[in-house]
ZAPAKOL-556740 format. One line per 2 residues: number of its first residue (from 1); for each residue x, y, z of C-alpha. Coordinates in nm, 3 decimals, padded with zeros to 5 digits. Last residue first. Example, Ala and Ser with C-alpha at 12.3 -4.5 7.8 and 13.67 -1.06 7.14 Angstrom:
2
2	01.367:-00.106:00.714  01.230:-00.450:00.780;
This chain:
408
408	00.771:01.569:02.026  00.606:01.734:02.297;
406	00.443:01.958:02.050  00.313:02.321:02.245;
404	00.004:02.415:02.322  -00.147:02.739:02.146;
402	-00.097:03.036:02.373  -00.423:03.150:02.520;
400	-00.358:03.037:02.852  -00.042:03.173:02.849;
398	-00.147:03.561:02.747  -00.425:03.556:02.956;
396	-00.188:03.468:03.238  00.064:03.695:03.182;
394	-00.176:04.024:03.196  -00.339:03.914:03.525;
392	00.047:03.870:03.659  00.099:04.193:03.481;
390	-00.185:04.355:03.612  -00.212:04.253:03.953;
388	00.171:04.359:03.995  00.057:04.697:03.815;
386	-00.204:04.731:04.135  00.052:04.581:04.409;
384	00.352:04.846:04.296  00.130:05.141:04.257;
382	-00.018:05.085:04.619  00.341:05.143:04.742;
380	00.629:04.932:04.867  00.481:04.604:04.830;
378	00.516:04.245:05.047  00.354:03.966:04.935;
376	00.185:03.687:05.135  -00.105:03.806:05.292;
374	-00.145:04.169:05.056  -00.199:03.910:04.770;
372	-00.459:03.706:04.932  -00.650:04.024:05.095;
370	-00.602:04.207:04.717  -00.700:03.887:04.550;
368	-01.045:03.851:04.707  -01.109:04.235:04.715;
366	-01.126:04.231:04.331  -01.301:03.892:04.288;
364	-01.575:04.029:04.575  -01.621:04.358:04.371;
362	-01.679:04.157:04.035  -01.527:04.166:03.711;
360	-01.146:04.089:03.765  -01.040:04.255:03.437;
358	-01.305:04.509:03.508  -01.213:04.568:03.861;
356	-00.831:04.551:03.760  -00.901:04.848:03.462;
354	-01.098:05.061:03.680  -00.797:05.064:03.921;
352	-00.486:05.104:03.668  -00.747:05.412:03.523;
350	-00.774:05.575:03.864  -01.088:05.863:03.793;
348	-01.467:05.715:03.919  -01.321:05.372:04.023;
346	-01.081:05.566:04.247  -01.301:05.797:04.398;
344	-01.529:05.515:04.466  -01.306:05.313:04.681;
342	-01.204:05.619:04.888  -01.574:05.666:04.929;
340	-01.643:05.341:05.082  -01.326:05.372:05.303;
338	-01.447:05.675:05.447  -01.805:05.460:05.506;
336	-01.587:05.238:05.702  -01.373:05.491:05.917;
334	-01.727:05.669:05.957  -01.868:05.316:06.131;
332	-01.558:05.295:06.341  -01.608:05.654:06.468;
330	-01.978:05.546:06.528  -01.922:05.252:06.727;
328	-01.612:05.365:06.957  -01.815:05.711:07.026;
326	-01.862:05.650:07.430  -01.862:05.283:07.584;
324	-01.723:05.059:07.294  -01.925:04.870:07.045;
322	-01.636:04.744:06.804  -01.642:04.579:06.472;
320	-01.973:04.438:06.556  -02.130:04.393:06.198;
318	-02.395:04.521:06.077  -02.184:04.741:05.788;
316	-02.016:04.400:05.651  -01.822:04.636:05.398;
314	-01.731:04.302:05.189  -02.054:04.285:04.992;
312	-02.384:04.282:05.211  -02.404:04.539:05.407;
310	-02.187:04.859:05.275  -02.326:04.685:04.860;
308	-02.701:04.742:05.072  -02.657:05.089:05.228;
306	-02.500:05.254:04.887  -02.595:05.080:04.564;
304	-02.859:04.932:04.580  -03.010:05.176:04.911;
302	-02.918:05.479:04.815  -02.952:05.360:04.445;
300	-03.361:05.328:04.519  -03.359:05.745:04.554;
298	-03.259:05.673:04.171  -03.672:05.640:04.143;
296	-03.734:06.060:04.171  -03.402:06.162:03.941;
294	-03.608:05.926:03.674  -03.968:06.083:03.804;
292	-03.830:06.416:03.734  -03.680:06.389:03.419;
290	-04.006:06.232:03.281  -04.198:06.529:03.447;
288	-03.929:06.768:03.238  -04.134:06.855:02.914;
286	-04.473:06.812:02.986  -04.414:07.008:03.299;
284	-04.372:06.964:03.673  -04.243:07.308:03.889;
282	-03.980:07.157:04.128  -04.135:07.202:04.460;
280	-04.190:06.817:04.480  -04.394:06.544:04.539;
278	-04.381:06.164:04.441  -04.589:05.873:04.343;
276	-04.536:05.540:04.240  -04.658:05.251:03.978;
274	-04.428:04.976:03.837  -04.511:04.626:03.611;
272	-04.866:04.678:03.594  -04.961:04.452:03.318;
270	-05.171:04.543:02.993  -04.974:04.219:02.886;
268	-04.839:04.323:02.527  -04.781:04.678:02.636;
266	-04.671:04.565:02.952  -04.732:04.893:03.181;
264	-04.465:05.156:03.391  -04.733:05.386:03.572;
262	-04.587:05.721:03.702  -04.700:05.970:03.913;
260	-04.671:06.367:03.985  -04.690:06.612:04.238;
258	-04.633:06.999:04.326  -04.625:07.065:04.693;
256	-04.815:07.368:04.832  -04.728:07.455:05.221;
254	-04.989:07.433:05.442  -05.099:07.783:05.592;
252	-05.497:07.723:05.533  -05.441:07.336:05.712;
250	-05.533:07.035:05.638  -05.192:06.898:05.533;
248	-04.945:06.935:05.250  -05.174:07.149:05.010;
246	-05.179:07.095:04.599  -05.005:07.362:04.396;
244	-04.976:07.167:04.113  -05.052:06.872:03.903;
242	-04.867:06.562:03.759  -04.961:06.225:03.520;
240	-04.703:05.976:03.353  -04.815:05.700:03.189;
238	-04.462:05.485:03.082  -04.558:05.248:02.837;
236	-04.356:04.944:02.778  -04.258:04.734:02.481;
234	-04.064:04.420:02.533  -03.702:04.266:02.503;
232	-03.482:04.495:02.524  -03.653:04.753:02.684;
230	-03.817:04.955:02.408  -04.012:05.253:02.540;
228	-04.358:05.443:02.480  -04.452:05.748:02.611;
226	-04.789:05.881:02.780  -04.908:06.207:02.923;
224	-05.190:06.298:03.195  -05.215:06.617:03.328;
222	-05.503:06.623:03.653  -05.691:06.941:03.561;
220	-05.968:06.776:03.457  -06.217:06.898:03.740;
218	-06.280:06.561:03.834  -05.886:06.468:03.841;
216	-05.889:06.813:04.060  -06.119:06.710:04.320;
214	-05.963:06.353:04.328  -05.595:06.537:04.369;
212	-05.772:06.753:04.652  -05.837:06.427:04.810;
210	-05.492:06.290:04.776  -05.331:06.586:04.942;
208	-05.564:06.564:05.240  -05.495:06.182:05.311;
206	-05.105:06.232:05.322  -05.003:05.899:05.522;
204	-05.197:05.665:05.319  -05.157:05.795:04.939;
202	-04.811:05.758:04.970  -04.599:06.068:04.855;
200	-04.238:05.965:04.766  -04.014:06.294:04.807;
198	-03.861:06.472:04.541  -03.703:06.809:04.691;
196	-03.537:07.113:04.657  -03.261:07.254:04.906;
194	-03.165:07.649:05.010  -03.180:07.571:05.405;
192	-03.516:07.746:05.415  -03.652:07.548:05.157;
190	-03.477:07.179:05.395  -03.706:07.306:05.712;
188	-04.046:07.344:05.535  -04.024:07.033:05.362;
186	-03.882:06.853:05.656  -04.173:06.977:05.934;
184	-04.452:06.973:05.600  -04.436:06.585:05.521;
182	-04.248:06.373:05.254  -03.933:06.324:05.490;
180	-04.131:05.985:05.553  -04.203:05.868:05.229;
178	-03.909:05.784:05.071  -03.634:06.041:05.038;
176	-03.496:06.249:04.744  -03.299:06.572:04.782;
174	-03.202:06.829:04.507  -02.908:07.020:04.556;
172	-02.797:07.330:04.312  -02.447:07.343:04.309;
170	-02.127:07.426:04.491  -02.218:07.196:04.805;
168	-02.129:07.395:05.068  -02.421:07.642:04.928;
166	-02.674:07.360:05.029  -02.692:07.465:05.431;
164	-02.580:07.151:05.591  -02.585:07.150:06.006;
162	-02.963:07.245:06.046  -03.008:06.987:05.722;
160	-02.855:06.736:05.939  -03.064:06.798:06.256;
158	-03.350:06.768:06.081  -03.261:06.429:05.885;
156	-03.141:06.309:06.274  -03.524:06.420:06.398;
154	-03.690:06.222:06.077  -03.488:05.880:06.173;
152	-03.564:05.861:06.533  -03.423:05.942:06.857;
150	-03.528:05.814:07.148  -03.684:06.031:07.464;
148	-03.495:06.114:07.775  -03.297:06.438:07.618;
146	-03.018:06.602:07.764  -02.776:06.433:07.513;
144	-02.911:06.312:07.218  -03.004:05.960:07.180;
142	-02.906:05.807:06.868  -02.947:05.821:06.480;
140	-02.640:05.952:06.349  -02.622:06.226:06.067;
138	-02.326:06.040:05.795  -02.099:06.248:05.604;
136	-02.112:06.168:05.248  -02.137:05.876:05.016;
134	-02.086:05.941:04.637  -02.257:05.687:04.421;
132	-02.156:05.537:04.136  -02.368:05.330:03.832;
130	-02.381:05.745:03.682  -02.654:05.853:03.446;
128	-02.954:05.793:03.708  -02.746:06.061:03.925;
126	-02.699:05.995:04.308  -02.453:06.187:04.558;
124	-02.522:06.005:04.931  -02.672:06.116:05.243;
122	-02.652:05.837:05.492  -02.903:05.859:05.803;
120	-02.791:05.687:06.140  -02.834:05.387:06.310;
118	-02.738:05.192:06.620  -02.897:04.932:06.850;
116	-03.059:04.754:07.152  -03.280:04.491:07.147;
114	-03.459:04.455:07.452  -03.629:04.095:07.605;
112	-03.958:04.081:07.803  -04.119:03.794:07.520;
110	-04.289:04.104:07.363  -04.034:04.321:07.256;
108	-03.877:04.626:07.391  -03.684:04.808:07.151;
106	-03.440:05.021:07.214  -03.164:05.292:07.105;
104	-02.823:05.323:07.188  -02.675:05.620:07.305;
102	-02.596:05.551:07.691  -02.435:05.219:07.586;
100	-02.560:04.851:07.497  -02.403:04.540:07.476;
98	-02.643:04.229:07.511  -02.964:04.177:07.276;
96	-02.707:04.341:06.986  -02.793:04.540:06.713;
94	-02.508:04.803:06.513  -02.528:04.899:06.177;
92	-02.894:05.038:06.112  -02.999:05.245:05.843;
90	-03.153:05.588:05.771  -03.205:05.702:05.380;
88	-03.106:06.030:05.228  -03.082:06.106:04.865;
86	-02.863:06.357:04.758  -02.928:06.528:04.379;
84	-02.668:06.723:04.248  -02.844:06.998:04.046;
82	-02.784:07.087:03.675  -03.096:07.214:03.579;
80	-03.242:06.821:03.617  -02.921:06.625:03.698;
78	-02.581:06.658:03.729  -02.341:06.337:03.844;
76	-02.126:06.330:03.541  -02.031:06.743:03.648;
74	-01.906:06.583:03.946  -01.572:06.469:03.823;
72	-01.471:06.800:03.727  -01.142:06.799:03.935;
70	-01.257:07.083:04.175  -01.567:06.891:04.234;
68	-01.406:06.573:04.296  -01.128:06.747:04.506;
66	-01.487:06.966:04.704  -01.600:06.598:04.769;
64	-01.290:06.422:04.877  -01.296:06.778:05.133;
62	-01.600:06.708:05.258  -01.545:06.373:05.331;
60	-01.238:06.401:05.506  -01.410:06.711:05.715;
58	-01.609:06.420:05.855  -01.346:06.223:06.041;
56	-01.350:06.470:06.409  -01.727:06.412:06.394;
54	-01.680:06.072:06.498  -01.628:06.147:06.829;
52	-01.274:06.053:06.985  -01.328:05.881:07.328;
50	-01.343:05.504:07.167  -01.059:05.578:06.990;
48	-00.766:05.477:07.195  -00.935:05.186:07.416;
46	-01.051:05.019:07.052  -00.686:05.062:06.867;
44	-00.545:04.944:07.215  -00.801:04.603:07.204;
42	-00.722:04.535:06.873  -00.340:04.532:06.885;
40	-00.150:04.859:06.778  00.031:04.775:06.446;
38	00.426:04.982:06.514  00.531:05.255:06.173;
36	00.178:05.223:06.042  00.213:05.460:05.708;
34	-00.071:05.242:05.574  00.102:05.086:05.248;
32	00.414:05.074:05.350  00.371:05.024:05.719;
30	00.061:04.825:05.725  00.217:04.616:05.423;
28	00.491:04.465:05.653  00.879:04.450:05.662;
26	01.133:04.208:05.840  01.060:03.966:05.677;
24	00.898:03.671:05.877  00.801:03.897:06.185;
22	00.715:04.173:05.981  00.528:03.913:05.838;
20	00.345:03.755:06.130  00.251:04.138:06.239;
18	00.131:04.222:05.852  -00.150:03.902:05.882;
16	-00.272:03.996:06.249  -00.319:04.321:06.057;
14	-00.534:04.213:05.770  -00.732:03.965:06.005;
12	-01.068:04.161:05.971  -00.997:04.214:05.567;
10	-01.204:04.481:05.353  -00.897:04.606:05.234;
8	-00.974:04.980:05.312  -01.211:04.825:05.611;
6	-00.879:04.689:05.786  -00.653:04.984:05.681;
4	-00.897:05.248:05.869  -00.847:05.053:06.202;
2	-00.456:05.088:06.180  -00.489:05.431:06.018;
C-alpha cells in the first residue's frame, strides 16, 4: 500500500510529506487514506518487494474488470456484434546504460556501450464510443528463464494469449494490433484461444497477400464503396474497399484473412489526409466494413490514451521508481498500471469524481491540487478530501462572481 499510495496520487514525495505530518499532528493521510498504520522508508518498501513477482497483483485487475462487468459498465465499451475489443501494444518502462538484472534485455550499440531495459505488452479495453480505456494485466517482455536468447514483443503476445483464453472475459473479444501480430504464428494461436482479430496489414511485410489482392483488383472482385462526412469544418470522403479469403503466406495450408482499406480524402483538396490497411477473420460487408475500420483505427487509443497519458502525464511510466535485483521493476510497474485503472473506474461511475475533473478540466489540474491538498491537510476518508474540493471549488465561483461591494 505504501508504494501503491505514491502512484495513486501521482506524488514521489507523498510519503516523506505524511511522515513530517504525523510528526506535526499527530495523524497522516497514508494512514487514513492508505490504511498505512507505520510508512516504511524507501529503501524497506524496495528490499520487501523486490522478491514478490508481479503476478501475485494481477487477480486485482481481473476482478475490477468482472465488478465493471457485473455493474454494467462494460456494455458502453461493445463494439461490432457486441465484442470487447483489446488492443495490445508492447512498451518500454525501464532503460538504463548502468543497472541491469538477469531479465533485462540489450542492446549493443555501436560506440561499445549496452543499453539495458524493460518492457512488456499492455492489453487494454478500447471502444471508439468511449474517451476511456480499461487497462489489464500486463504480459512482460523479458528473458525467460532457461532460455539464452531475448525476448521480444511477438513471443510475450504468445505467451499471453496461452495464459488468456477469451471466455474469462464474458464476451466476444476482438483484438487489434499493428502490424506485427498481423502474421500466421499469432493468427493461428489467438482462433484457437476463442479471439477475433483486426490487425494492420502493411503491404511490405505480407508480399503474398498483396499480390493476390492485385490478381483480384484485376479480376474486379476488389469491393470498393464510398461515403461522405462532415467534419466540422470540411467535407471528407471515406473510400473504403475489402475482399476475402486471401492467403497469409506462400503456402497451400496458409490461413485465409479477410481484408479491407480505407482512404480518408479532402473533398475540396483531392488530398490524402489518411490511408491504412487491416486484416481480419471478421467476414467484411457493405454494411459493417465502416464498423470495422473504426474498431480497426481505436488500436491508436492504446497508445493516446493508454501507454502515452502512463508516460507522459503524471504516471511517469519510464521512470526508475525502483530497478531491484529479482521482480522489484515489474511489481512496481503493475502497482502503477493498478493505479491507472483505479483512476478510470472512478471517472467511468464516481459522480463527486467526474464532477472535480470537469470542474478542474485537465488531469494535471486534478492531480495538482490533490498532491497540494493531501501536503497540508489532513482527511479522514477519500469522501472528506473530494466534497472538500468541491465546496472550496464551489465557494470560489460563487465569490468571484459576486458583484463587488460599495466601500462607501
Amino acid at each position: 500500500m505504501a508504494a501503491s499510495s505514491i502512484f495513486f496520487t501521482q506524488s514521489e514525495s507523498f510519503l516523506d510529506h505524511q511522515r513530517l505530518m504525523k510528526s506535526n499532528k499527530g495523524k497522516d493521510n497514508a494512514e487514513s487514506l492508505f490504511s498505512i498504520e507505520k510508512i516504511p522508508c524507501d529503501n524497506q518498501i524496495r528490499n520487501l518487494l523486490d522478491p514478490v513477482p508481479a503476478a501475485t497483483m494481477f487477480m486485482a485487475f481481473q476482478e475490477v474488470y468482472e465488478w465493471l462487468n457485473k455493474n454494467g459498465v462494460l456494455e458502453k465499451f461493445l463494439y461490432l456484434e457486441s465484442e470487447i475489443l483489446i488492443a495490445l501494444d508492447g512498451t518500454e518502462y525501464f532503460s538504463s546504460k548502468k543497472i541491469n538484472c538477469p531479465h533485462c534485455n540489450c542492446r549493443n550499440h555501436r560506440n561499445g556501450t549496452t543499453t539495458y531495459f524493460h518492457g512488456c505488452v499492455t492489453p487494454i479495453v478500447v471502444s471508439p464510443n468511449q474517451k476511456q480505456v480499461i487497462n489489464l494485466s500486463p504480459e512482460f517482455i523479458k528473458k525467460q528463464d532457461g532460455h539464452q536468447k531475448q525476448d521480444c514483443e511477438n513471443a510475450a503476445v504468445k505467451r499471453w494469449l496461452n495464459k488468456n483464453h477469451q471466455n474469462k472475459y464474458g464476451y466476444a473479444v476482438t483484438l487489434l494490433g499493428d502490424d506485427l501480430y498481423s502474421h500466421e504464428p499469432v493468427c493461428t494461436l489467438l482462433l484457437k484461444q476463442g479471439y477475433n482479430f483486426i490487425f494492420v496489414c502493411l503491404q511490405t511485410s505480407h508480399k503474398t497477400l498483396y499480390e493476390w489482392l492485385e490478381f483480384l483488383e484485376r479480376n474486379g472482385e476488389v469491393s470498393t464503396i464510398e461515403k461522405k462526412e462532415w467534419d466540422g469544418r470540411k467535407n471528407l470522403i471515406y473510400r473504403y474497399r475489402y475482399a476475402d479469403r486471401l492467403p497469409l503466406r506462400d503456402d497451400d495450408s496458409s490461413l485465409e484473412v479477410n481484408w479491407c482499406e480505407v482512404t480518408v480524402i479532402n473533398e475540396k483538396t483531392q488530398k490524402i489526409i489518411y490511408q491504412n490497411n487491416w486484416i481480419t477473420n471478421h467476414k467484411i460487408t457493405e454494411n459493417n466494413v465502416e464498423e470495422i475500420v473504426k474498431a480497426g483505427r481505436s488500436r491508436w487509443k492504446v497508445e493516446n490514451e493508454g501507454n502515452n497519458v502512463l508516460k507522459n502525464h503524471g504516471y511517469n511510466l519510464e521512470h526508475n521508481f525502483g530497478h531491484g535485483e529479482n521482480h522489484l521493476c515489474e511489481l512496481l510497474l503493475s502497482l502503477n498500471l493498478l493505479s491507472f485503472l483505479f483512476h478510470t473506474v472512478l471517472d467511468l461511475v464516481n459522480y463527486t469524481y467526474q464532477k472535480i475533473r470537469e470542474l478542474l478540466v485537465t488531469r494535471t489540474s486534478f492531480f495538482n491540487d490533490v498532491r497540494t491538498l493531501l501536503k497540508f491537510l489532513w482527511f479522514k476518508d477519500w469522501s472528506d478530501l473530494f466534497s472538500f474540493i468541491m465546496s472550496e471549488y464551489v465557494r470560489v465561483i460563487s465569490f468571484s462572481s459576486s458583484p463587488p461591494q460599495n466601500k462607501f
